[in-house]
Structure formats: C-alpha cells, structure tokens
N, C-alpha and C positions, 0 to 999 in steps of 0.2 A: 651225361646221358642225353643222345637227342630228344628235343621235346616231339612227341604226337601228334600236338595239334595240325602244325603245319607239314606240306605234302611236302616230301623231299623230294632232289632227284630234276627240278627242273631248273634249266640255265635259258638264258637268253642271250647270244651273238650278240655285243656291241662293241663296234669299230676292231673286229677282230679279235676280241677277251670275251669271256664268258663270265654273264653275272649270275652266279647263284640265289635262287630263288627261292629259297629251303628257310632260310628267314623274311618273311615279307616286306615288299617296298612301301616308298611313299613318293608320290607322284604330287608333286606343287601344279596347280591350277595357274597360269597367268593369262588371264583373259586381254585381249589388247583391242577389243572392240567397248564402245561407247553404251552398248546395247545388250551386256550383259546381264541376268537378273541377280546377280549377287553385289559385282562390282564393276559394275561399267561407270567411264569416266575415271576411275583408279590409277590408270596405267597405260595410258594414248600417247604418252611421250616417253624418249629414252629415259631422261633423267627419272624416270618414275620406275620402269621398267626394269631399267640394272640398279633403281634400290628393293625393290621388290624381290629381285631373281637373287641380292645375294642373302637380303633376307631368309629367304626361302633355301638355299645350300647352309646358310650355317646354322639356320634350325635344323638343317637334316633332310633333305628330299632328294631322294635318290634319280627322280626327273624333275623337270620341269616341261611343265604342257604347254605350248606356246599354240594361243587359238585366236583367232580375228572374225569368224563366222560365228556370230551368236546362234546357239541352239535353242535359245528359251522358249518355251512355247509359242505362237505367231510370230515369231521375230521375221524383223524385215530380210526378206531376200536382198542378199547382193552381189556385185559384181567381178568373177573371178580379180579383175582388174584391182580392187578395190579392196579384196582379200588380198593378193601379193604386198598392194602397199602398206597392209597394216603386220601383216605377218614376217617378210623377210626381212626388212630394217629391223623388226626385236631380235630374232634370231640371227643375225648380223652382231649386231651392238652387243650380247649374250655371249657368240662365241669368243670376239675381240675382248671382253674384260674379265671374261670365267672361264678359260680353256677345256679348267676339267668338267665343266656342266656335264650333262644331259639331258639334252633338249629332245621332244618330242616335236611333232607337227600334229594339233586337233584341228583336221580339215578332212570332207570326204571327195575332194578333188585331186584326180591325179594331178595335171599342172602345179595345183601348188605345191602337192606333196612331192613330188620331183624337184621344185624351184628349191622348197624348203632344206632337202637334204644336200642336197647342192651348195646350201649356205651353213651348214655344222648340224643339221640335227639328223638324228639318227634312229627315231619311231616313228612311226605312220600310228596315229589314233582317228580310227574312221568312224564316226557316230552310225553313217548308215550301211557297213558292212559290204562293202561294195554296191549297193544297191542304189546309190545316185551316180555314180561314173562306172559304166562299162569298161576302162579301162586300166581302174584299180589296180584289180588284182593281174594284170599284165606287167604293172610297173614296180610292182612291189614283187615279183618275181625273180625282174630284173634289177632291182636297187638291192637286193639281199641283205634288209631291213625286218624288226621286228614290226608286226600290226597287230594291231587293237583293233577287233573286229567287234564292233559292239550292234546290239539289236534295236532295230529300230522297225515301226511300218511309219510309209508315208514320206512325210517332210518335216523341219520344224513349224513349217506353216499350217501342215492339216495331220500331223499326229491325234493328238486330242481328240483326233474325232474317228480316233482307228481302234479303240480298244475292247471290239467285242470277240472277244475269246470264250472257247470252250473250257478250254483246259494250258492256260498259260505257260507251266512248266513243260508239258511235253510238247508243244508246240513251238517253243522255244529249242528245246532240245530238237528236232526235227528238224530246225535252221540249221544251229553248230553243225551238228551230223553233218547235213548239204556244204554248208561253207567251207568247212575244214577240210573235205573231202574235193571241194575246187581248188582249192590254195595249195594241198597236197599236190594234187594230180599238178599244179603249176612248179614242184619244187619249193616251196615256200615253208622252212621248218618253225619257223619261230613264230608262232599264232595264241595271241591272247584273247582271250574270249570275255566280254564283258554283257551282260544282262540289260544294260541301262533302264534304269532306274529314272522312271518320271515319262522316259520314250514312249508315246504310245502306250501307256499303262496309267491305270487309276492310282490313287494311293494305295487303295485294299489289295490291289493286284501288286505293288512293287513290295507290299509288306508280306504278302503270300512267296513272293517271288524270293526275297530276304530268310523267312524261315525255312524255305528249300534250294539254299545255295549251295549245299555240298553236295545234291543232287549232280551239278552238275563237273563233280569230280570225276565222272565218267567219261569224260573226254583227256582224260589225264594233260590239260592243260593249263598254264599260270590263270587265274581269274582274276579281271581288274574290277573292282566298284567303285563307285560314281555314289557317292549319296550327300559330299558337302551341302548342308543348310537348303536341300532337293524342296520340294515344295509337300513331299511324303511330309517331314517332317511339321514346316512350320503352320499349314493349315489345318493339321493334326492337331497339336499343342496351339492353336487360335493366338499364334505371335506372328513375327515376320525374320524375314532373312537374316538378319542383323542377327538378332536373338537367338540365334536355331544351331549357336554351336555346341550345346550341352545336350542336346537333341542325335548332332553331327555323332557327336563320342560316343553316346550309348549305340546306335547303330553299326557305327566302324565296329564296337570291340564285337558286336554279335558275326558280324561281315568275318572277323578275323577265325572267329570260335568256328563259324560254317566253311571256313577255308579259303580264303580271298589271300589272293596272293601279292594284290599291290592297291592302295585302298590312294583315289584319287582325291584330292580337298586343297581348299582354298586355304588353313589352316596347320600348318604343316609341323608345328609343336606339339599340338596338340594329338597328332595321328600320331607322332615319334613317340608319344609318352604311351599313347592307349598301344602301340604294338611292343614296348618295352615291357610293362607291366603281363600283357597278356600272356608274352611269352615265359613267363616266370612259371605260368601253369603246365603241368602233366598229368593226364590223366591216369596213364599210367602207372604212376607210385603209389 
C-alpha cells in the first residue's frame, strides 16, 4: 500500500531521468567556505572534500549541496571571484571521482550558478529566491535545471534585522504565489520551494513556520527544509551547534510528518534513518 504521509506524483528532471519524489530525499550540506557556523574550516581542501562527499553518498544523500557563500547570519560578504574559487574546484574534483553524484550549487548568483553547472552539477539552490541577481531566473530558464527557491528578506548581512511580520505564513505564501508564477511564465517546471528557516525569522517564527508546513502543500510542490543544528534549535535547548543533532532529528521527523519532501543536513545518517523509520507509518490503516 502507498504510505499517505508523503505527497505523490512529483519528479524532478535530472540530467534527462526523472527522480521521483513520492519517497523523500536527503540533500548532504558540504560547506567549502571557512566561515560556516556549523563547519567551516572542515572541508577548504580536496582531500577533505572528496572524503566528506563520499562519506555522504554512502550513507545515503541523494544530493550533495556544494556552497562557498557563507549564509550565517552577518557573514562576511564576498567576492563573486572568490566564490568561483571556492566552489568550482569542489565540484570539479566531486564530478572526476563520484560520476554518479548529485551535485547542487548553494549560491544566489547567476555566474556562479552558470559556471557551477558547467562543471557537473545539476541544481540551482538560491537562498535569496531570485531576489539578490536579477538575472537568476533568466538563466535557470535557460540552463533547464531544477531550483530551490528558498525565502529570504534582506542579505546574510541584515536579515536579522528584517523579521517584523504580520502574519508569516501568508506572507510567505504570497512570495511562492509571486515566484512560481515568474519562473512559470519563464518555462521553468521544476521549482522547489523552501521556507528557510533561520532567514529573516526568529526562532518562535521558524517554529510557527514548522508547525504549518503542510500549509504550504498548496502549491503542489517538492518542499526542501533546511533545519541542520539551525540556531532554532541550539539557542532553544541553551547548547551549541555541535550538540544540536538530537535536536536536528526530532525536527526533520516533524518536517517529514508536515510533508517535506527533501530534508537538507549536515548529517546524512542520521536524516536516512529518521526518513526510513518515518516512512514505516500510515495513517491510513
């Protein structure tokens, strides 16, 4: 019997095969900047990078997110320049010793996300949803690539200081609406929609946002979440990042239960075990 919980029916275009998304993904995190708040410094060199990446496939991750632009709150701006060198040599060295990867690009710049797919990878994940390069969603029209359009106000550098909302969830939904309906009108079929979590939102609002995620099953789209060791978590429970994976897991499985359809984490055992188990459930029986 199909289980319920999970929304059938959607695939995603990759390199010409369609990946069914009626059982949920897991998306490996590899950060390759220095100035990450979970693990930067981890993985600035190859040799770190392709043990990390195959770590991460043979636990089980259906991508791997290759990001050189620290998102963390204030992180330092840098320079397209300086994103290419950190980003296309991973994804280089990634396609040359893991063919069958699936690489992502977490970058909101067309250039890179052009340069990147150019070099094997084959997702666009844009933190700011088009909203830092006007000519995004031009190129992702033309690359006929999946995106990850995630929500964001501001920058990494002055989100933090963007999160007075009325009413988060429809306000939110009032983005998607807008967004999907540019990327449509561009041709653009394969559009993941992601909340982000931490972006521009307090903790009380990312956990509001979390208890109404299948809200946003109304755009009958794949949803990705983002909640690896988030700072929801560890300033919540008064630990720190390190500790915040027991934290990580109870959130995924409620993410999975509200209908995420690709749960992104630094952790990638640990997301394969909590989407195995979960899937065991039916409500319907």
């Amino acid at each position: 019997m199909q289980n319920k919980i999970f929304s059938a029916n959607k695939t995603l275009n990759i390199r010409g095969s369609l990946m069914d998304l009626s059982k949920p993904k897991v998306m490996g995190i590899l950060n390759v900047t220095p100035d990450s708040f979970y693990d930067g410094f981890r993985y600035t060199d190859e040799a770190s990078i392709l043990r990390q990446s195959e770590k991460m496939i043979n636990e089980g991750a259906d991508f791997i997110d290759v990001g050189g632009y620290s998102t963390r709150s204030g992180a330092e701006d840098i320079s397209i320049d300086e994103e290419r060198k950190r980003v296309l040599p991973a994804i280089e060295a990634i396609v040359k010793n893991f063919p069958e990867a699936i690489l992502s690009v977490d970058t909101f710049r067309s250039a890179v996300a052009r340069e990147a797919i150019q070099a094997g990878a084959c997702l666009v994940n844009d933190v700011s949803g088009g909203e830092l390069d006007p000519e995004m969603y031009s190129l992702i029209s033309t690359l006929n690539v999946p995106y990850v359009m995630m929500h964001m106000r501001g920058t990494p550098q002055t989100m933090n200081r963007m999160t007075d909302y009325e009413n988060p969830v429809k306000e939110m939904a009032d983005y998607f609406h807008r967004k999907i309906f540019e990327l449509q009108e561009l041709g653009v079929k394969d559009i993941i929609i992601d909340p982000g979590f931490g972006f521009a939102k307090t903790a009380q609002q990312s956990f509001l946002l979390l208890s109404q995620l299948d809200y946003f099953k109304i755009f009958e789209r794949p949803i990705m979440v983002g909640l690896s060791r988030k700072s929801m978590i560890w300033k919540t429970l008064k630990i720190n990042p390190d500790d915040a994976l027991d934290g990580t897991t109870a959130l995924n499985t409620i993410a999975l239960l509200k209908g995420a359809s690709i749960l992104r984490v630094h952790d990638v055992r640990e997301a394969r075990e909590v989407l195995e188990l979960v899937q065991q459930l039916d409500f319907d029986k």
